[in-house]
Structure formats: structure tokens, C-alpha cells
VMD Tcl script that draws the C-alpha trace (Angstrom):
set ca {
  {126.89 67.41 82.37}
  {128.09 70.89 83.65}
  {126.76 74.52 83.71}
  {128.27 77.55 83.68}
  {126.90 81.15 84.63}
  {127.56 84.44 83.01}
  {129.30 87.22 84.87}
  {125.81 89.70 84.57}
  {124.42 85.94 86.97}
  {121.71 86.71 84.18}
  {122.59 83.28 81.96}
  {123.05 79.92 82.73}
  {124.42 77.23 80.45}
  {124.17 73.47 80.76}
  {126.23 70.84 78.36}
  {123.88 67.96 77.45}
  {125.75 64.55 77.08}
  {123.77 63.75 73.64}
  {125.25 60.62 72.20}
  {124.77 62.36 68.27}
  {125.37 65.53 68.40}
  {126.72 68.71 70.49}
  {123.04 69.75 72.15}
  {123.58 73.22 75.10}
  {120.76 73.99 77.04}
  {120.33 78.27 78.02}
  {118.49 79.69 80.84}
  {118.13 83.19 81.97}
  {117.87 83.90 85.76}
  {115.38 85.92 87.14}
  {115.67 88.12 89.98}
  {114.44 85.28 92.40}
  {116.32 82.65 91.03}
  {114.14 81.03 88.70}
  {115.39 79.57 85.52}
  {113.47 80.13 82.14}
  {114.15 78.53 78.77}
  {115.84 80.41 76.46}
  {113.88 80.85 73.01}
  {114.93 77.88 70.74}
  {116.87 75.87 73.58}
  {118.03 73.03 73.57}
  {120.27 74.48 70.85}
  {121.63 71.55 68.78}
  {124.94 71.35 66.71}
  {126.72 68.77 64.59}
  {130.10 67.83 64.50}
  {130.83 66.91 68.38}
  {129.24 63.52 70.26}
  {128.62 63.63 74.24}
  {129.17 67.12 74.66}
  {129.71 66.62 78.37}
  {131.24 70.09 79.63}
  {131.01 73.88 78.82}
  {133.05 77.10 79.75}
  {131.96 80.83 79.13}
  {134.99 83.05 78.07}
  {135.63 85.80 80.40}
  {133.81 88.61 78.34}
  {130.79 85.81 78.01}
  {130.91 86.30 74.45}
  {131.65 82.41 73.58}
  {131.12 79.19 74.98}
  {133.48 76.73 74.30}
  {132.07 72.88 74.81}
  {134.18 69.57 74.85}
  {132.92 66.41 72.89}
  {134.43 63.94 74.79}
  {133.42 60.65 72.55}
  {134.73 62.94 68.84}
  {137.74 64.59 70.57}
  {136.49 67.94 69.27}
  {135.72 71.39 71.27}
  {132.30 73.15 69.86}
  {133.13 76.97 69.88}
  {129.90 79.17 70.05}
  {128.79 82.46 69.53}
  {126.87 83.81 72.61}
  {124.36 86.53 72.07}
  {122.70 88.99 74.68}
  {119.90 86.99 74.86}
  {121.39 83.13 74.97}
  {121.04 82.42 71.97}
  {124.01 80.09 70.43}
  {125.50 80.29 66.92}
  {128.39 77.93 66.05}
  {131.81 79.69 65.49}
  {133.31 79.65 61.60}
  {135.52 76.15 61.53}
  {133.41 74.94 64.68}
  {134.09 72.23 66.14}
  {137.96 72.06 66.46}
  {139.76 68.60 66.70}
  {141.92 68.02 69.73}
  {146.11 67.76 68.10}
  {146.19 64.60 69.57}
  {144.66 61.63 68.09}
  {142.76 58.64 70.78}
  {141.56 61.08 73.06}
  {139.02 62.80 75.38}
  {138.62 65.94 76.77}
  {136.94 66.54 79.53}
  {137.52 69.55 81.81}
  {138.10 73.30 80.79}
  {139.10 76.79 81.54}
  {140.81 79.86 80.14}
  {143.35 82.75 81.38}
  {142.15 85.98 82.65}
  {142.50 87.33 79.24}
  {140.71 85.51 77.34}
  {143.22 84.46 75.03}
  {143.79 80.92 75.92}
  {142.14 77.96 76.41}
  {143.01 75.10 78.46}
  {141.64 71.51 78.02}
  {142.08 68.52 80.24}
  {142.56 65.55 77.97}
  {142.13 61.65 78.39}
  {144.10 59.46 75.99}
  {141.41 56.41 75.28}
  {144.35 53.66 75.43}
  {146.60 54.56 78.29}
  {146.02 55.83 81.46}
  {146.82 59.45 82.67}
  {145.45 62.80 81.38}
  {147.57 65.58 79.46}
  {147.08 69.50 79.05}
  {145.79 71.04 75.61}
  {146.32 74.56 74.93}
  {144.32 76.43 72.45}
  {144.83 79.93 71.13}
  {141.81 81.59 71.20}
  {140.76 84.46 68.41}
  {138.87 87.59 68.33}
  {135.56 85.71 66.55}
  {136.11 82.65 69.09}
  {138.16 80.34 66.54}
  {140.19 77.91 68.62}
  {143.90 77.00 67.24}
  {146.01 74.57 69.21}
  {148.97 75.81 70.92}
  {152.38 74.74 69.04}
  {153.84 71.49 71.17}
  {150.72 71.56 73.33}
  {149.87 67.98 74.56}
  {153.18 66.89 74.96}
  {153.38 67.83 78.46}
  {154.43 65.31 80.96}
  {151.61 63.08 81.54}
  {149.50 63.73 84.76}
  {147.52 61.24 86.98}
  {144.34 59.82 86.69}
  {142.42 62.45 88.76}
  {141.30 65.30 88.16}
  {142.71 68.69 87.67}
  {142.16 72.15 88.68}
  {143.18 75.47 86.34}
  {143.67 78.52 88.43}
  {141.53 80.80 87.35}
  {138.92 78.51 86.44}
  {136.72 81.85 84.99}
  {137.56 85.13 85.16}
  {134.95 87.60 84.83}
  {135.64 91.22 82.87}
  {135.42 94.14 84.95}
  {131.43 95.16 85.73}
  {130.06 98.24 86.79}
  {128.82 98.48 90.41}
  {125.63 96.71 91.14}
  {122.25 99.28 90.75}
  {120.16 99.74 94.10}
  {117.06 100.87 95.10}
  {116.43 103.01 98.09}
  {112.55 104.11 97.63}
  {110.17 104.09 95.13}
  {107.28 106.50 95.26}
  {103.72 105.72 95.23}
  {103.93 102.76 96.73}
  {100.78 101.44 95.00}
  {98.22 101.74 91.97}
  {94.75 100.54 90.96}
  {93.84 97.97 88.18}
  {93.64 100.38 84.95}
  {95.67 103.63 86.61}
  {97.84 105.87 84.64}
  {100.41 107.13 86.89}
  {102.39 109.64 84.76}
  {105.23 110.23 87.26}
  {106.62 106.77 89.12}
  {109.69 107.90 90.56}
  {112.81 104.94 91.92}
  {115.16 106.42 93.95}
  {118.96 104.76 94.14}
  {122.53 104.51 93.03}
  {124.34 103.12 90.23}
  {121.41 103.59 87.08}
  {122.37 104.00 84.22}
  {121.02 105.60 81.27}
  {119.89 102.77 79.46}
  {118.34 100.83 82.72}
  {115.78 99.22 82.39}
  {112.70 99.39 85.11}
  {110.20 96.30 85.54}
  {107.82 94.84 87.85}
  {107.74 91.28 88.71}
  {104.98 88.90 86.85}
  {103.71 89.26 83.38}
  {105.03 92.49 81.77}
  {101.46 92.69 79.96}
  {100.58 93.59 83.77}
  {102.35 96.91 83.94}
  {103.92 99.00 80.68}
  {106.59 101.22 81.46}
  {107.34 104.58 79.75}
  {110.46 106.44 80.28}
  {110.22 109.87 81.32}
  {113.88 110.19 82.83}
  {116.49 108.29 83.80}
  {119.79 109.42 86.28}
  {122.79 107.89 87.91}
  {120.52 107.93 90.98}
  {116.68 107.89 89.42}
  {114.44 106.79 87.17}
  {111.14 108.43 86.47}
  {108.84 106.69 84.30}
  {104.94 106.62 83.28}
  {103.49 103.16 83.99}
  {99.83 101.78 82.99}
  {98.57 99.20 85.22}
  {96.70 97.01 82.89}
  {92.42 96.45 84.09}
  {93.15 92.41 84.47}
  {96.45 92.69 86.33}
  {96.16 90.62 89.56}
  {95.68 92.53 92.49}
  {98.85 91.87 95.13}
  {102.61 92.79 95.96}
  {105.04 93.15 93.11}
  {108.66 93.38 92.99}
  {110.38 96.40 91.39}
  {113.31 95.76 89.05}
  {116.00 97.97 87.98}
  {118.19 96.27 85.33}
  {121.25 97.80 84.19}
  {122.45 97.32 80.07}
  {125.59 94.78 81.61}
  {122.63 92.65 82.97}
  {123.57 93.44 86.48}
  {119.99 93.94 88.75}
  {118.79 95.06 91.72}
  {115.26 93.66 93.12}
  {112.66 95.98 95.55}
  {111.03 93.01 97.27}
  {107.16 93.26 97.62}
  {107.83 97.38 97.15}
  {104.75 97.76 94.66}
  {101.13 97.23 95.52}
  {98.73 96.30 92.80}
  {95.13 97.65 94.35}
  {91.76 96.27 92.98}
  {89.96 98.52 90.94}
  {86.90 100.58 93.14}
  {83.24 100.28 92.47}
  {82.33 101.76 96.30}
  {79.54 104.56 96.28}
  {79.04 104.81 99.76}
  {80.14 104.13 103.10}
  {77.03 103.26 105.66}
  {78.09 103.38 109.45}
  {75.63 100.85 111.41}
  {75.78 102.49 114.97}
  {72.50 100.42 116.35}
  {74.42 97.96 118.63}
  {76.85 100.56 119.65}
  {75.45 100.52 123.05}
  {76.94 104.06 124.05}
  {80.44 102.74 124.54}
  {82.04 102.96 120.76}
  {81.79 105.86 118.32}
  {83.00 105.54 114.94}
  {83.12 108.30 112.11}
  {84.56 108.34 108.55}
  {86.49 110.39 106.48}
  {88.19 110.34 102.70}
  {87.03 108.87 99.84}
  {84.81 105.98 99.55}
  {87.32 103.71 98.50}
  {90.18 104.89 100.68}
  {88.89 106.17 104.25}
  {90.40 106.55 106.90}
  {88.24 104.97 109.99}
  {88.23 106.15 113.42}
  {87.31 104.61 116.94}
  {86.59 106.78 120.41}
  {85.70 104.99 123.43}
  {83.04 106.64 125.01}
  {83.07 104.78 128.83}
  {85.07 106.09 131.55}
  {86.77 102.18 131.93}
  {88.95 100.19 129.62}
  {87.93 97.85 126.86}
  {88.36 95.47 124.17}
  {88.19 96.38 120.60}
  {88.59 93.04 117.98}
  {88.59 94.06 114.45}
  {86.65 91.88 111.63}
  {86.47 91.61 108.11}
  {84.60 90.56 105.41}
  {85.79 90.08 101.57}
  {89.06 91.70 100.53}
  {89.07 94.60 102.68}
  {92.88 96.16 104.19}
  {93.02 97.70 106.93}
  {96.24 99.99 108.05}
  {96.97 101.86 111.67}
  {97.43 105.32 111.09}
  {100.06 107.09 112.40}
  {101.26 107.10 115.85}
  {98.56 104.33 116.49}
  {100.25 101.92 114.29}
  {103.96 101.99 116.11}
  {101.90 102.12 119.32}
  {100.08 98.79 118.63}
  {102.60 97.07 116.75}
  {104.90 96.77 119.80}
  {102.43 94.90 121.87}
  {101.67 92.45 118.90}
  {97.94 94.10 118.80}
  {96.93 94.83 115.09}
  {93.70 93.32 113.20}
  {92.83 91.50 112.36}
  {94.73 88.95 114.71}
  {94.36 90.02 118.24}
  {92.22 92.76 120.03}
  {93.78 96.55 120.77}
  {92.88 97.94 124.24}
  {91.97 101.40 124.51}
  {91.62 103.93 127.31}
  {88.57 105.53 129.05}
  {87.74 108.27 125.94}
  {90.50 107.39 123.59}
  {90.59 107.24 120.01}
  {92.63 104.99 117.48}
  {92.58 105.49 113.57}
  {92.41 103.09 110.66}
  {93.28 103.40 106.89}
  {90.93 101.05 105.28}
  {90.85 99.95 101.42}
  {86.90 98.92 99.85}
  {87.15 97.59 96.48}
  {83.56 96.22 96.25}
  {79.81 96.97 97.69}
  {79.17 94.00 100.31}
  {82.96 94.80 101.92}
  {82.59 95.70 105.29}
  {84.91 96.26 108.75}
  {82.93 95.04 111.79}
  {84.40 96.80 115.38}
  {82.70 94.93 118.41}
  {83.81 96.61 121.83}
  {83.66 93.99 125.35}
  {85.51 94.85 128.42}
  {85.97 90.98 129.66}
  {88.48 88.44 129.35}
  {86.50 86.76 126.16}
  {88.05 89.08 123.81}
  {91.61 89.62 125.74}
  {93.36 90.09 129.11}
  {94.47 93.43 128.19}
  {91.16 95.70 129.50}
  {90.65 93.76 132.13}
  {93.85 94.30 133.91}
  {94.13 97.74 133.06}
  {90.31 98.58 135.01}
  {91.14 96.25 138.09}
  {95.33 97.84 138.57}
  {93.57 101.46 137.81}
  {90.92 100.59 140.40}
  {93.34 99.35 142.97}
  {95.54 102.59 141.91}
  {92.71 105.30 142.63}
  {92.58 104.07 146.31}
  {96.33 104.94 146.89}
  {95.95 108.36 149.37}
  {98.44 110.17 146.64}
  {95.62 112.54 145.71}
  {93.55 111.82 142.03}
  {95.55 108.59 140.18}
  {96.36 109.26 136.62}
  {94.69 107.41 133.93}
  {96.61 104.63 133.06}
  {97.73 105.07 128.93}
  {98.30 102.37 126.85}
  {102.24 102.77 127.54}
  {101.67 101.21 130.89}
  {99.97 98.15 129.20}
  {103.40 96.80 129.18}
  {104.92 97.87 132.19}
  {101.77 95.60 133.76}
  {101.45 92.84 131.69}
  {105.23 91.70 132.45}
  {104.67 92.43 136.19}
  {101.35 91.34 136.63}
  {102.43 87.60 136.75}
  {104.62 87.99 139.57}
  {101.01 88.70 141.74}
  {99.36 85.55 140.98}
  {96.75 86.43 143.38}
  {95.95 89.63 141.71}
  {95.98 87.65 138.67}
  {93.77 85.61 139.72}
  {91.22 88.23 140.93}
  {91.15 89.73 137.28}
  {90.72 86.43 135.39}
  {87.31 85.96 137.85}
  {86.13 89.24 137.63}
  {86.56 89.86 134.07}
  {84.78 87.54 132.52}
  {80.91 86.99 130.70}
  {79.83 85.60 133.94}
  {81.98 87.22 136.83}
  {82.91 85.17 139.64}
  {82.47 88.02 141.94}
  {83.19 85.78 145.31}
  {86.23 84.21 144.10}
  {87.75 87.44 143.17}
  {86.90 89.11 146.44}
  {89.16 86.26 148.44}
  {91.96 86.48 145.24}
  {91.93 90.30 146.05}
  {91.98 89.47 150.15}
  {94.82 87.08 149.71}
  {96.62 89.87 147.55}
  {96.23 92.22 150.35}
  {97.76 89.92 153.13}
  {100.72 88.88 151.17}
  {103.66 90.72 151.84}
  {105.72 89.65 148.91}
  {102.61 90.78 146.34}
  {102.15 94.00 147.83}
  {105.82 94.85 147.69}
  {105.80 93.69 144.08}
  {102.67 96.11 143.32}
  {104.07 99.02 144.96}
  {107.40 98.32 142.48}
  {104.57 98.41 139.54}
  {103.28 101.36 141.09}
  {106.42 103.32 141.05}
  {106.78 101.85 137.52}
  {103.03 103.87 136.77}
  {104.65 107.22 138.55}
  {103.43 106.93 142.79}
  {106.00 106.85 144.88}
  {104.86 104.95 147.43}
  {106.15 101.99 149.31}
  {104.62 98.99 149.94}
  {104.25 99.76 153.89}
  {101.57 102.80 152.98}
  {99.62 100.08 150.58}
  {99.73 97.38 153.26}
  {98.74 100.32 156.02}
  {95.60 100.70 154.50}
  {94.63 97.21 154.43}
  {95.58 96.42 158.22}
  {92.04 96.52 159.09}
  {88.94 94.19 158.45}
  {86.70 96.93 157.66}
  {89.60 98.72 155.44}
  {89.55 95.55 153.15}
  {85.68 95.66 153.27}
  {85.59 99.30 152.38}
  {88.74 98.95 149.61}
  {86.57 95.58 148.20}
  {83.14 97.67 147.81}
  {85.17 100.77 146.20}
  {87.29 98.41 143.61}
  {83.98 96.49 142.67}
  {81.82 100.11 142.72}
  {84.46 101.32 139.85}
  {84.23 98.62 137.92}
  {80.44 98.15 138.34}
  {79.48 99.91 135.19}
  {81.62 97.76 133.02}
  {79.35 95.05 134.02}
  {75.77 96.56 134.17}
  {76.08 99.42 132.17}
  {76.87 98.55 128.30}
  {79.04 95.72 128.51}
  {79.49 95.66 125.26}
  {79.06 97.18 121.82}
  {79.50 97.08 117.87}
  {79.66 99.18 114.93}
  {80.14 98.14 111.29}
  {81.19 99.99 108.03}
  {79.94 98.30 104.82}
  {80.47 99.74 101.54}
  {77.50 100.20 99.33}
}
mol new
graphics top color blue
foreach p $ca { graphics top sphere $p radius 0.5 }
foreach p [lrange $ca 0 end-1] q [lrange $ca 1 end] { graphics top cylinder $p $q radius 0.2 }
display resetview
């Protein structure tokens, strides 16, 4: 058996090697590749037996198929949509009597037709030419088949398919909304790109019942169209498909968002376990809000994201480059913020019961990232370079890659930050920091990194002294007191009513 594609990649035919008849199987392609039955295929014709190989014409308007075991070719109409009509005088007998064809191809016109041919009682293979007409009627070649006889493999005819000259391929650039809501009208979805043509066609992956399309207008470089998103279409990312008339197509992967339908009333904030370190407030409508957190405490801390049901939630803005980076989006991982800084959230409700929970901690039980920030800021604000600046959550980075390097400062923040701090252990980690020459040059090269210029002489200077690491020890632990004893931790939930 053999297949053959049409130019447009939008067909695909495959000769079946039926022992009783000539029996071609179409397909049409979809945009990802999948093949779909043509209406009425297998398509069945009499006449030919073991109908073993097939070959488009170079305008794909017939497909010629070789019988090998009736020494016939099948010509066939093709139409748009696959569909296969036998040629007037279909199928046409090979000149030469005892043999097989096998292999075929035709010139880059279109006007002949080449068959690789098997005589059943002597080895070798010969070359059959056919003229081939206007309506696809095949007549043979005068004195074709008496060329010299060739071996017993196979043969190759240069060019095996020539396709007719297409129009360059459609693309997409932007599409605009982005999304829709079960049972929404939008009167003016607008595709951006190059190459449309007037009679493109626009579609959205999945069942067409899903989403009609209207034309409103259609460019070289846009299409504007009315499109009804049906009540029952299934929520989720669709595909966006422009389709020029020559069957050449262009696919928008995931570009369209199919949004529940929203039965929200209400949004109730539930501020009773915020324990004075998280505010939260709410703005937009109640099915699309836009969410936003302040922390309230003059130290670092955690923030971990949770949902519940079929809620999405989106950073807004800078917040979402600013996160992304440092791999720290919800739901997956926590996002640190700064002493009084806020971070926004776009967040989709569908349904009452849906609900974001926010729960704030400053230990290492819901990430490193707080944790080191308070204990480098504390160590920072005892540098005698005047008032420290507050560390922003650019220098998250900057620390986290360095911090390593000072495994005994490391060390000091993974027993201090914790549930249950290990406050003795991470007053020697911090000693041993102090008296290691190699550490403290390394954190006066992350200091520099933060903006002091100072060198790591002036940070060992002030730790030369027993009673200068006693007094630097009660400081660092006296500005990070309150993350342990004053509102360790705290929550706040949004849940749509």
C-alpha cells in the first residue's frame, strides 16, 4: 500500500491492496496532524484487482492508482473535499499484455504519466508512458513499453510530484480578546496577520457546534468576525485557525480561552486569622477581580497561595515578570515579599464555594526565601554605613546564588528560621561566620552586590572583640524577635458567594 498527500498537506490518500476490486482510502489532515475519514471512504471501484499504489497529479485534481494483479491504472476524479469519482473509460489497460505495474509518477506539467511495469513471465521491469487529458483520461504513449528493459529493482522518476504554484502560507500575529465565557456574543473578534484572503476561513479547534463564526470583515492582513460561544462548550484553551480557499492553514496554538460561565454574587474577604501581618482588599467585578496583598510587618515573609475548585489566578503587571524570574508563582511555590509591600492578583470565580486562601509565615516551613532576606538585612543594618536600605525583592537573587558560598551563615538561617528555632545553634553558626575570613570576604562581595561599599576588613573590625560579637548577636536576634513572638503568622481567604 502507498499514500500520497495533496499539495494544500490538507488530504491524504492511501491505495488499499483489495484482492476484488480498486478500494482508496481519504483522510483530511487537521491542523495537528490528525487524520479523519473522509465521508463515504473507503471509496470502492470495479475494474482494477490489488490496487497497490496511488499518485496525485500536480494540480491534485486526479488520482491515478495501479492494479497490479489486472494490469489496469484506475483514474479518479478528486473533489475539494476527498471525495473520489472514477474518470469516463476508467480503468485503462496497460499496452502491454502479462504485466504489472507497480510504481508511478508524472512530469511537472501534468501531462504525462509514468508507470513502472513488471512483465509476469520474465524478469526485469519496463517504462509505460501515458498521455494524460484535461478530464484525467489516460492514453498510452505511441511505442511506450518498448524501452530497453531495466533491472529488477526499483526505480526512481525525477520529479516524483510536483506541486502547482500556492499562495504564501496565512499567519497569525494576535488575536484580540484573548478569551470568552460559555454563552458570550462577542460581536467584534479581531485576527491580526499576513497572507488572508478574502474567502479565509476562521475556526477554533474542537467541535465547531462549540463556537459559530460570523464574518464581519476580512483583509490581506485581518479578519474580523462575530463569534457565539455556545452555553455547553467545554471550558479550556482552543486553537485559532485561519484557513485559506487553496487549503493552506495557519494554527494559533492555545491562543483562545474558553471561560466558564459566572454565577458569583459576592466576594467575602475572611480577615479573622490575619493576625496583623497580611491585608487583602478587592476590586472589579465579582467574577473577574483583581486581588491584592500588603504586608503589614516591618520583616520579610512567606506568602503560599491556595485554591479550591476551578479558580485562575494571574500576576498583574509588573508583579508577574518580577515573580516569574525566580520560579515563584501559585500556586506552586511561595512569593516573598518585603516589610510593607504589596503584590496583585487577577483571579477568575466561576462558582459560589470557589475560594483563594493566602496564609503568610516568615519560617523556613513555607520557603527559604524570607528567612534569608530578615537574617542578611539584619546582619546589613549593623554595617556603620549610616541607615541600610531595605532589601527589595531584586536582591532575592543576588543572595540566594551567593548565600551558599557562606555555609555557616547558611546554616544560622536554616536554625533560626524555623517553627521551633534553634536559637543556640544559630548563635555558634553566626560566631563561626564571624571568625572565618573567607565568609566574611564573601559577604562583604554580597554586600557590595546590595550597594555598601565596604570591605571585608571594616565587617571583620567590628567583630574583633568578644563583647562586639555578644552585642552584634543580641542586635541580629532583637530584629528578628518580632517575627517570632509577634504574629508569626497569618491568613486571609476570598470565597465567592
Amino acid at each position: 500500500m502507498s499514500v500520497d498527500i495533496n499539495c494544500a498537506s490538507s488530504l491524504l490518500f492511501a491505495a488499499n491492496g483489495s484482492t476484488t476490486s480498486t478500494t482508496v482510502s481519504a483522510f483530511t489532515i487537521g491542523p495537528d496532524g490528525v487524520l479523519s475519514a473522509v465521508a463515504g471512504s473507503p471509496f470502492t471501484f470495479t475494474g482494477g484487482i490489488n490496487s497497490g499504489v496511488n499518485v496525485l497529479s500536480p494540480d491534485d485534481q486526479h488520482l491515478f492508482v495501479s492494479n497490479q494483479d489486472s494490469n489496469t491504472i484506475t483514474a479518479l476524479n478528486v473533489a475539494s473535499a476527498g471525495n473520489l469519482a472514477q474518470v469516463t473509460g476508467s480503468p485503462f489497460a496497460i499496452p502491454l499484455a502479462g504485466h504489472q505495474p507497480f510504481s508511478m509518477a508524472t512530469n511537472q506539467a501534468g501531462t504525462l504519466l509514468y508507470v513502472l511495469d513488471s512483465p509476469t513471465t520474465i524478469p526485469g521491469k519496463e517504462v509505460v508512458a501515458f498521455n494524460i487529458a484535461s478530464s484525467g483520461a489516460l492514453s498510452p504513449v505511441p511505442g511506450s513499453g518498448s524501452s530497453p528493459e531495466l533491472g529488477r529493482g526499483g526505480m526512481t522518476v525525477f520529479p516524483p510530484k510536483a506541486c502547482a504554484s500556492f499562495a504564501p502560507l496565512p499567519t497569525i500575529t494576535s488575536i484580540s480578546p484573548s478569551s470568552g465565557t460559555q454563552g458570550q456574543t462577542i460581536s467584534n473578534f479581531t485576527v491580526n496577520g499576513s497572507n488572508i484572503q478574502l474567502a479565509s476561513t476562521l475556526s477554533f479547534k474542537g467541535s465547531p457546534a462549540d463556537i459559530s463564526v460570523t464574518y464581519v470583515s476580512r483583509t490581506a492582513t485581518q479578519i474580523v468576525a462575530s463569534i457565539i460561544i455556545a452555553p455547553g462548550a467545554a471550558p479550556g484553551a482552543r486553537d485559532v485557525i485561519i484557513t485559506n480557499p487553496d487549503g493552506q492553514m495557519v494554527t494559533f496554538r492555545d491562543a483562545f480561552q474558553v471561560l466558564p460561565s459566572c454565577s458569583v454574587s459576592s466576594i467575602n474577604i475572611d480577615k479573622s486569622f490575619s493576625n496583623g501581618v497580611i491585608s487583602g482588599s478587592v476590586s472589579g467585578s465579582t467574577c473577574e477581580v483583581t486581588i491584592t496583598l500588603q504586608n503589614l510587618k516591618n520583616f520579610w515573609t512567606n506568602f503560599t497561595l491556595s485554591t479550591v475548585r476551578s479558580v485562575t489566578v494571574t500576576p498583574l503587571g509588573e508583579d508577574q515578570n518580577l515573580y516569574a524570574k525566580f520560579g515563584l508563582l501559585p500556586p506552586s511555590s511561595f512569593l516573598p515579599l518585603p516589610p510593607g509591600k504589596s503584590v496583585s492578583f487577577v483571579v477568575r470565580f466561576s462558582k459560589p464555594g470557589e475560594a483563594v486562601s493566602v496564609f503568610s509565615n516568615p519560617t523556613m516551613d513555607t520557603g527559604i526565601a524570607a528567612g534569608v532576606m530578615n537574617i542578611v538585612q539584619a546582619i546589613l543594618n549593623l554595617l556603620p554605613l549610616g541607615s541600610a536600605p531595605v532589601l527589595v525583592i531584586d536582591d532575592y537573587q543576588k543572595i540566594a546564588e551567593l548565600l551558599p558560598k557562606i555555609p555557616d551563615l547558611q546554616a544560622a538561617i536554616s536554625n533560626l528560621f524555623r517553627n521551633s528555632p534553634d536559637t543556640a545553634k544559630a548563635a555558634k553558626d553566626i560566631l563561626r561566620f564571624f571568625n572565618n575570613n573567607d565568609e566574611l570576604i564573601k559577604f562583604a562581595f554580597l554586600a557590595s552586590e546590595l550597594g555598601f561599599n565596604t570591605g571585608s576588613e571594616v565587617i571583620k573590625g567590628l567583630f574583633e572583640f568578644p563583647f562586639r560579637i555578644v552585642n552584634s548577636l543580641v542586635a541580629i536576634f532583637g530584629n528578628l524577635r518580632t517575627a517570632f513572638f509577634q504574629f508569626p503568622a497569618g491568613s486571609i481567604s476570598f470565597v465567592a458567594r
